[in-house]
N, C-alpha and C positions, 0 to 999 in steps of 0.2 A: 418440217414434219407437222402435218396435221393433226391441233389441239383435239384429244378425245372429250365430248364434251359427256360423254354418259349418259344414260338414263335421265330423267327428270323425276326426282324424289315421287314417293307416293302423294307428300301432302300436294305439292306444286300440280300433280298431273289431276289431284280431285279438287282440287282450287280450278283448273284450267278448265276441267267442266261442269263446275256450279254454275245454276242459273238461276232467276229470281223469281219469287213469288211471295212473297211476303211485303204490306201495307207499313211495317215497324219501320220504315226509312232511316227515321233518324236516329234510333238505336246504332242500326246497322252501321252506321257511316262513320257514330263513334267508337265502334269497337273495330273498324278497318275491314267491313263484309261488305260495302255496297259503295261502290266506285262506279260514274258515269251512267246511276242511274240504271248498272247492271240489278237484274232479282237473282235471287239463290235458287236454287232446285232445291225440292225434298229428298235428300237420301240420306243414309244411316252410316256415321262415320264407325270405322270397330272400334272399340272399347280401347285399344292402346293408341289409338288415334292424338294429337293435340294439334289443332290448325294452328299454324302460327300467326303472330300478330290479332289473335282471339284474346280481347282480356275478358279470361274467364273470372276472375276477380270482379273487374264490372258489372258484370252480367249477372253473377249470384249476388252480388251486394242490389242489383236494379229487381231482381225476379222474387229475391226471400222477401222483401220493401213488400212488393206486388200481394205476395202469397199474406205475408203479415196483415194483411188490409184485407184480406177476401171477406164478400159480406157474408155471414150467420144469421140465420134466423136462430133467436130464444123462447123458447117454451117454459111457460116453470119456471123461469129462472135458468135453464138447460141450455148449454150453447149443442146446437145440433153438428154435427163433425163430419156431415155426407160429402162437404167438398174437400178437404183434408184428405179424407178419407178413399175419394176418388181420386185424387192427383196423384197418391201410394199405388193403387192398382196399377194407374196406367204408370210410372214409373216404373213398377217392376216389370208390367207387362214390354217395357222396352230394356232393361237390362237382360231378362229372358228371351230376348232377340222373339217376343208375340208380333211386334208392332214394330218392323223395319223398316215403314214411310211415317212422315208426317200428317197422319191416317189415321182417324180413329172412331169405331161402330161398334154402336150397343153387342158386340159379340158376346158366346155364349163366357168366352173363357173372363170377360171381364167384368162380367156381373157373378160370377162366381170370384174372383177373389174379390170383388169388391163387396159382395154379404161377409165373406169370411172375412175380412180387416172390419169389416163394420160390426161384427156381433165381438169380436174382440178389443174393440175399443169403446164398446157401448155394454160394456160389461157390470156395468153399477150404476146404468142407467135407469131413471123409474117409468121409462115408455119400455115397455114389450117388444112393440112390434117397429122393425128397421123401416126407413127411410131407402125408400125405393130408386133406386140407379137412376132413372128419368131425371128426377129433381136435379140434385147436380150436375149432371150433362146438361142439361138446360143453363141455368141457373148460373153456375160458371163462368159462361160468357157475357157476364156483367162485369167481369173481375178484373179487365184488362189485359188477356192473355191467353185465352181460350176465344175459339170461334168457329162455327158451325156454317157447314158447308151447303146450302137449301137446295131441294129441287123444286122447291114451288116457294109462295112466299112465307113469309115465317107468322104465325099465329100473332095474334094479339087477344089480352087477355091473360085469364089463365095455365097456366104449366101445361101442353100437352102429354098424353101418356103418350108411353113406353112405345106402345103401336104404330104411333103417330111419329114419333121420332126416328124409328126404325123405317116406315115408309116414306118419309118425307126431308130427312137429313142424310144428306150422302158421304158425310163424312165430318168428323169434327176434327179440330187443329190446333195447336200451340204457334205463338208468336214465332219465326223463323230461327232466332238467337237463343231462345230459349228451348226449342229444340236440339239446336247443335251444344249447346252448353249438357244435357242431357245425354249426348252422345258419350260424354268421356265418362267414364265410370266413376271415376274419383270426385268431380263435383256431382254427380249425379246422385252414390253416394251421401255427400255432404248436404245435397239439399232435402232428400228422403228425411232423415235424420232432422234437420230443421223443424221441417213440419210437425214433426213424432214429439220433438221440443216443443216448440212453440204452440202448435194447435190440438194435440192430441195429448199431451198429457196432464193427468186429471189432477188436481190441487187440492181437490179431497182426498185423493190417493196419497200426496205428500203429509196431509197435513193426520191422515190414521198413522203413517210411516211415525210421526213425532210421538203419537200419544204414546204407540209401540214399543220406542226408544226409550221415550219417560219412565213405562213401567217395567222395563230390563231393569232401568239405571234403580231403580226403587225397591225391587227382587235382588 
């Protein structure tokens, strides 16, 4: 009697047709994505997705490292929070299935949540006026893990606007592992949350929290 071998699981059949396009080689190689020199394709695993042999463990221990280190400009004394702050958007912009490739364009709906996380986290800021989407798009891919996609050559000099970005950048990108890591919702989740920790929250805010406690404890 002939072995019925079945179907080939969902993971097995989207392993079978991932292809490569990511430069992060050696990442890849130690988390078991890139064998013989194959690239990955861009696509959007769902949210209950877990590839196997993915240590997703590795990968957020390697990307929060990353994200920890991103360079700030200080004002004032002010650390400025536009890249934080950008990596929230497009995060949620891919949990809300906005952004289902490895693809990413000044679009309208991500500069709208990105003023909206930015006027709420620059809420007891002493600058007025927000820190324009440009900047961090730009700017980010110094960080080791964002990269921009040019149709012509890339400026030198100072920051091009917004314009400029839009008609000149065809797409900006995350490292390929750190996309797929994004894919599952649960560290995806987890590294939102990092950030919100680590780079967004304000320690002048903790430290009115104490005076507040003091003077409960003293009433």
């Amino acid at each position: 009697m002939e072995e019925d071998k079945g179907e080939p699981s969902d993971i097995i059949r989207y392993m079978e047709e991932f292809e490569t396009t990511t430069e992060n080689d050696e990442l890849l190689r130690e988390l078991g994505l890139l064998t013989d020199g194959e690239p990955l394709k861009k696509r959007r695993l769902p949210d209950y997705k877990t590839i196997q042999f993915f240590d997703y463990e590795q990968c957020f221990a390697f990307y929060s490292k990353r994200i920890m280190n991103i360079r700030q400009a200080r004002i004032r004394g002010e650390i400025i929070v536009a890249k934080p702050v950008l990596l929230l958007s497009l995060i949620d912009g891919i949990g809300d299935n906005v952004f289902v490739d490895n693809e990413f364009g000044l679009t309208e709906w991500l500069e709208e949540r990105y003023l909206m996380l930015m006027r709420k986290y620059i809420s007891s800021s002493q600058f007025s006026n927000v820190t324009g989407i440009e900047n961090p798009f730009w700017h980010l891919a110094t960080d080791g893990f964002w990269s921009l996609q040019y149709r012509t050559e890339p400026p030198n000099g100072n920051s091009p606007s917004k314009r400029w970005l839009k008609d000149n950048v065809e797409f900006a990108y995350f490292d390929e592992s750190l996309w797929i890591l994004l894919q599952n919702k649960v560290w995806r989740t987890k590294l939102r949350d990092y950030i919100i920790e680590h780079k967004l929250t304000n320690g002048n805010w903790l430290g009115r929290l104490g005076v507040i406690a003091s003077l409960l404890l003293v009433a």
